[in-house]
OpenMM code with the backbone's topology and positions (N, CA, C; nanometers):
from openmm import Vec3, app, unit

residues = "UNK UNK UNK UNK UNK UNK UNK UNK UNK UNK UNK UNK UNK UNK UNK UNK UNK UNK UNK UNK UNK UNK UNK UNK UNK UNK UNK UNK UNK UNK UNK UNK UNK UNK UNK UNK UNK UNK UNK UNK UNK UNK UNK UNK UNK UNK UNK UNK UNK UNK UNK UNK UNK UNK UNK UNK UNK UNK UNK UNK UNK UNK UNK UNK UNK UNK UNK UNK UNK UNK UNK UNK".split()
positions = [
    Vec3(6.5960, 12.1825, 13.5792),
    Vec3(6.5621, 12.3203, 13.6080),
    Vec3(6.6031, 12.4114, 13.4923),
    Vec3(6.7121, 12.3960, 13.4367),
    Vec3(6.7579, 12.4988, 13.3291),
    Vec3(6.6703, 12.4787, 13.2056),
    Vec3(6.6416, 12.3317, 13.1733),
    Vec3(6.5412, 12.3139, 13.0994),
    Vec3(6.4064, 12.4144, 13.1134),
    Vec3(6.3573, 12.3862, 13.2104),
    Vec3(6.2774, 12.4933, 13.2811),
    Vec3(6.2796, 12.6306, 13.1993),
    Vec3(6.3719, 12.7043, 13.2486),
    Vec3(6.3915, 12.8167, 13.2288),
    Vec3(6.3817, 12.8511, 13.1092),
    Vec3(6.4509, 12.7530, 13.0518),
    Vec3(6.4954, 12.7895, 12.8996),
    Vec3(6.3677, 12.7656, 12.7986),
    Vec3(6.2604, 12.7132, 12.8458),
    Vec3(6.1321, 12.6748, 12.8041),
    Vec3(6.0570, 12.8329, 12.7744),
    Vec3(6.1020, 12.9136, 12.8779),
    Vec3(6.0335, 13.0689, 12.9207),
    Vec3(6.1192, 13.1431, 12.8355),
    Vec3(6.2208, 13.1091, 12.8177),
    Vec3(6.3204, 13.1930, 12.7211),
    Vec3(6.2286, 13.2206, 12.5733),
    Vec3(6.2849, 13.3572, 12.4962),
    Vec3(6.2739, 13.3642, 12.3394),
    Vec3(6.3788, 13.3199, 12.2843),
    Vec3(6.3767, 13.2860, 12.1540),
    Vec3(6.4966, 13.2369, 12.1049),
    Vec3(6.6104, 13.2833, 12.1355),
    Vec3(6.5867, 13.4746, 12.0972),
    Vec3(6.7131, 13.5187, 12.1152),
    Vec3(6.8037, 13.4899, 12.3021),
    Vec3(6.6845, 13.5004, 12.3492),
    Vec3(6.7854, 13.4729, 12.5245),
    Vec3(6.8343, 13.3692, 12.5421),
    Vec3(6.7887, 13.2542, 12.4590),
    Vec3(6.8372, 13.1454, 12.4441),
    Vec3(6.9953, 13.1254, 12.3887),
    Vec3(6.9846, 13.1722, 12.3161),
    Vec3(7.1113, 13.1886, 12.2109),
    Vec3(7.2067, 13.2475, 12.3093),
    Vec3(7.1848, 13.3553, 12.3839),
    Vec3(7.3105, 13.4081, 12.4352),
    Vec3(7.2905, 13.3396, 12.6026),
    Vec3(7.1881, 13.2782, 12.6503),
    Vec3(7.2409, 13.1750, 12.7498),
    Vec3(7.3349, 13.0900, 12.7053),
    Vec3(7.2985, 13.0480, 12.5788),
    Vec3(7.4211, 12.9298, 12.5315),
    Vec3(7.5557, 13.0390, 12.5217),
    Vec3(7.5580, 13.0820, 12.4656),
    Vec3(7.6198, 13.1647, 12.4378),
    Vec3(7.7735, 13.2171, 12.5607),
    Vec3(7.6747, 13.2611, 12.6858),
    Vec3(7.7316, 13.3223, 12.8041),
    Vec3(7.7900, 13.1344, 12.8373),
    Vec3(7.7165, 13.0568, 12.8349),
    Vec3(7.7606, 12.9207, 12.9019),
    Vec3(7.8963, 12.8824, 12.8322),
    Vec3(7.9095, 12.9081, 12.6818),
    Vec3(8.0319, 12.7790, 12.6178),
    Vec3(8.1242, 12.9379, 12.6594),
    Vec3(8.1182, 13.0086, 12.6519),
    Vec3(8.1915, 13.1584, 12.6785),
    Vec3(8.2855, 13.1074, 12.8347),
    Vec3(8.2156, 13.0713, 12.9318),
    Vec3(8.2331, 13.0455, 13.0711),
    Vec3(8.3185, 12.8896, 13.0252),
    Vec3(8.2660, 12.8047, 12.9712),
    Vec3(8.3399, 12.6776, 12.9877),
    Vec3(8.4831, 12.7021, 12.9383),
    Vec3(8.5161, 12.7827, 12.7923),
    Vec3(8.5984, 12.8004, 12.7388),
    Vec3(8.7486, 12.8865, 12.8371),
    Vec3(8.6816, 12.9589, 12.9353),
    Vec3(8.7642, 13.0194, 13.0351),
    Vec3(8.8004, 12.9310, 13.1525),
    Vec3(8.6933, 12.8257, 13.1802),
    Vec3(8.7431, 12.7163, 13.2876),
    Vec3(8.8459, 12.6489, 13.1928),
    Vec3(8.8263, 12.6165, 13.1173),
    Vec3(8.9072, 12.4922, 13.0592),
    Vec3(9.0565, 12.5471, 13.0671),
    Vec3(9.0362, 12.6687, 13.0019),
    Vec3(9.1900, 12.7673, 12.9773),
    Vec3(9.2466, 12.7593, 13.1167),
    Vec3(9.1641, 12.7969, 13.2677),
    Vec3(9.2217, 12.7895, 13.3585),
    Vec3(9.2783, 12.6747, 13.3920),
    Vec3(9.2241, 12.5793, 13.3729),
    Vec3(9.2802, 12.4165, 13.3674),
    Vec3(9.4061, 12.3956, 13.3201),
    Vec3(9.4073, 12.4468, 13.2519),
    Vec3(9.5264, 12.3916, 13.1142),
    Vec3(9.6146, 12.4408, 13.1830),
    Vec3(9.5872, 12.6118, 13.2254),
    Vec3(9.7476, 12.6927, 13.3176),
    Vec3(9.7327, 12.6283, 13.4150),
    Vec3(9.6685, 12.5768, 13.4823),
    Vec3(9.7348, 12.5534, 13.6204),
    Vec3(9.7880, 12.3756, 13.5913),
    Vec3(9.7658, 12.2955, 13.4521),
    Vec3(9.8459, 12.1895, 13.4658),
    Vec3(9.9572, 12.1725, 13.4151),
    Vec3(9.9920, 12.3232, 13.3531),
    Vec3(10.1079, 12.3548, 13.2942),
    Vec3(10.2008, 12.3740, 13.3766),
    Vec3(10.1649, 12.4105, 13.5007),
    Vec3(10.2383, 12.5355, 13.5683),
    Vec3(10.2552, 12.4495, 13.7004),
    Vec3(10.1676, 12.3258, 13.7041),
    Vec3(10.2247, 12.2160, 13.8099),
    Vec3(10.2398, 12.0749, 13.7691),
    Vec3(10.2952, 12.1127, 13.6059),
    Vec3(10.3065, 11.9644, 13.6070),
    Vec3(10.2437, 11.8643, 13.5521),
    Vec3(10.1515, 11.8859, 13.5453),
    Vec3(10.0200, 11.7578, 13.5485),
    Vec3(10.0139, 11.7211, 13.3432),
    Vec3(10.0862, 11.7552, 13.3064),
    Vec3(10.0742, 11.7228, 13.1424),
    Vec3(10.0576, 11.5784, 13.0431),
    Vec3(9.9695, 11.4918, 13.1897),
    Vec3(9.9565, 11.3695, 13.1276),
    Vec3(9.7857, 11.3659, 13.0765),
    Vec3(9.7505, 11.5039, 13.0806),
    Vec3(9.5389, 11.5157, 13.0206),
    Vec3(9.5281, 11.6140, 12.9615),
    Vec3(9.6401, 11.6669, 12.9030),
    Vec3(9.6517, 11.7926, 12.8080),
    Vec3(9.5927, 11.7666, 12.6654),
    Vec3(9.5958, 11.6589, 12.6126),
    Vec3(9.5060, 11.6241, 12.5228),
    Vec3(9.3736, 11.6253, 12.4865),
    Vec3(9.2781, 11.5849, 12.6341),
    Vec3(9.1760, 11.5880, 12.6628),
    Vec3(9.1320, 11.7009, 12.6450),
    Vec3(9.1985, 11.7805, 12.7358),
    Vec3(9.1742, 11.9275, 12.7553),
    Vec3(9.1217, 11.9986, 12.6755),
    Vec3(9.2724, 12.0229, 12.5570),
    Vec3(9.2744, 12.0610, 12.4367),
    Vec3(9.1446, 12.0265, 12.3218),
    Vec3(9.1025, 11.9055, 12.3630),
    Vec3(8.9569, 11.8611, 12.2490),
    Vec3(8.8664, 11.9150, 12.2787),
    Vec3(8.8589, 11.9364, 12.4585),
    Vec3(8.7382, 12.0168, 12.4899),
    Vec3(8.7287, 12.1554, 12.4394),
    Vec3(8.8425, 12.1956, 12.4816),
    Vec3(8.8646, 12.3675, 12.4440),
    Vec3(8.8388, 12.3743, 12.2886),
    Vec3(8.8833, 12.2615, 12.1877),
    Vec3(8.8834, 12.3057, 12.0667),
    Vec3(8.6736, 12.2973, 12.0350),
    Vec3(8.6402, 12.1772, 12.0983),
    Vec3(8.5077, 12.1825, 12.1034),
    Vec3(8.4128, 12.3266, 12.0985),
    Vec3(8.4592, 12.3874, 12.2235),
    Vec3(8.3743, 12.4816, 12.3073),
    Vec3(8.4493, 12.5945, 12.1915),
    Vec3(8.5197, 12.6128, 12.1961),
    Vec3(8.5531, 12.7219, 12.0998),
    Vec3(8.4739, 12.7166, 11.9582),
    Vec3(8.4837, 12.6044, 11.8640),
    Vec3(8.3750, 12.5993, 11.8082),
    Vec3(8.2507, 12.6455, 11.7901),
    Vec3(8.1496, 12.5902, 11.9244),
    Vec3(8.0482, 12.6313, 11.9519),
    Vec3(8.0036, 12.7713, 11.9504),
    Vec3(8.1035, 12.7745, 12.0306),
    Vec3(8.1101, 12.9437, 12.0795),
    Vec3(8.1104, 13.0553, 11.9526),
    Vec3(8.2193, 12.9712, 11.8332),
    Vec3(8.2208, 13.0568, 11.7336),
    Vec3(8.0555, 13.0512, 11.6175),
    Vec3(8.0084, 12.9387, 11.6174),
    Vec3(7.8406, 12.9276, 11.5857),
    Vec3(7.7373, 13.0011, 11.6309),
    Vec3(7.7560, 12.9736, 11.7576),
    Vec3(7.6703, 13.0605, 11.8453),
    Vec3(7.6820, 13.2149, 11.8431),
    Vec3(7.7752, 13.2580, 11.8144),
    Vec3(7.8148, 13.3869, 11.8101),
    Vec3(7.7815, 13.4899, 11.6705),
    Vec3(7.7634, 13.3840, 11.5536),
    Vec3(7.6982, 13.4130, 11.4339),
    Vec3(7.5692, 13.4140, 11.4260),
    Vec3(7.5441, 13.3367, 11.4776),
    Vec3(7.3986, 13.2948, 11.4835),
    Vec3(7.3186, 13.4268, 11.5521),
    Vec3(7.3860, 13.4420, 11.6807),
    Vec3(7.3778, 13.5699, 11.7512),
    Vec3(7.3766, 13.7362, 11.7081),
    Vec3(7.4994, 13.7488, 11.6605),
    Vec3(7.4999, 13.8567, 11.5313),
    Vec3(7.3957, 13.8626, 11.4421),
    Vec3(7.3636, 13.7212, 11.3741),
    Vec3(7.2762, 13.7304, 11.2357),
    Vec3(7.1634, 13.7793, 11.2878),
    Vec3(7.0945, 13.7154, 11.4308),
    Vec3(6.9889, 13.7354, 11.4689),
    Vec3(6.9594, 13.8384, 11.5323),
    Vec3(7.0557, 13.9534, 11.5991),
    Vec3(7.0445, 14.0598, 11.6623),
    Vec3(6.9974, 14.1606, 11.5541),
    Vec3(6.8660, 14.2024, 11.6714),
    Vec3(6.7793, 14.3407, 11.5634),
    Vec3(6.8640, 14.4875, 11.5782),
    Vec3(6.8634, 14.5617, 11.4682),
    Vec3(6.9677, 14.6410, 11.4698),
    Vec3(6.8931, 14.7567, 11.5265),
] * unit.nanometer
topology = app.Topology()
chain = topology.addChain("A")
for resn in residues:
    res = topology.addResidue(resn, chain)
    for name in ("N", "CA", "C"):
        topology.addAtom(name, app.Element.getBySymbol(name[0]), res)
């Protein structure tokens, strides 16, 4: 279905769907991390951390890409 959608999209809505999405993952993950800090759970903090460093990444691409492409 998102495929779908994203078929109807222009580039630019595209960009900041991705955009709004690694934005959202990057805040789950963070919530993850506090609440396995905060009970304990510090045996997938590694994992975590690769994802977050991942999505942050992205996020920082996408966000140029976004800028470069926004009409002024």
């Amino acid at each position: 279905m998102a495929s779908f959608v994203k078929f109807f999209l222009l580039p630019q809505q595209q960009l900041k769907c991705r955009l709004i999405f690694a934005r959202f993952k990057i805040k789950s993950i963070e919530r993850t991390i506090r609440y396995c800090v905060s009970h304990g759970c510090h045996n997938n903090l590694q994992f975590l951390f690769r994802h977050l460093e991942r999505y942050c990444a992205e996020f920082e691409v996408l966000y140029a890409l976004f800028i470069k492409n926004k009409p002024l």
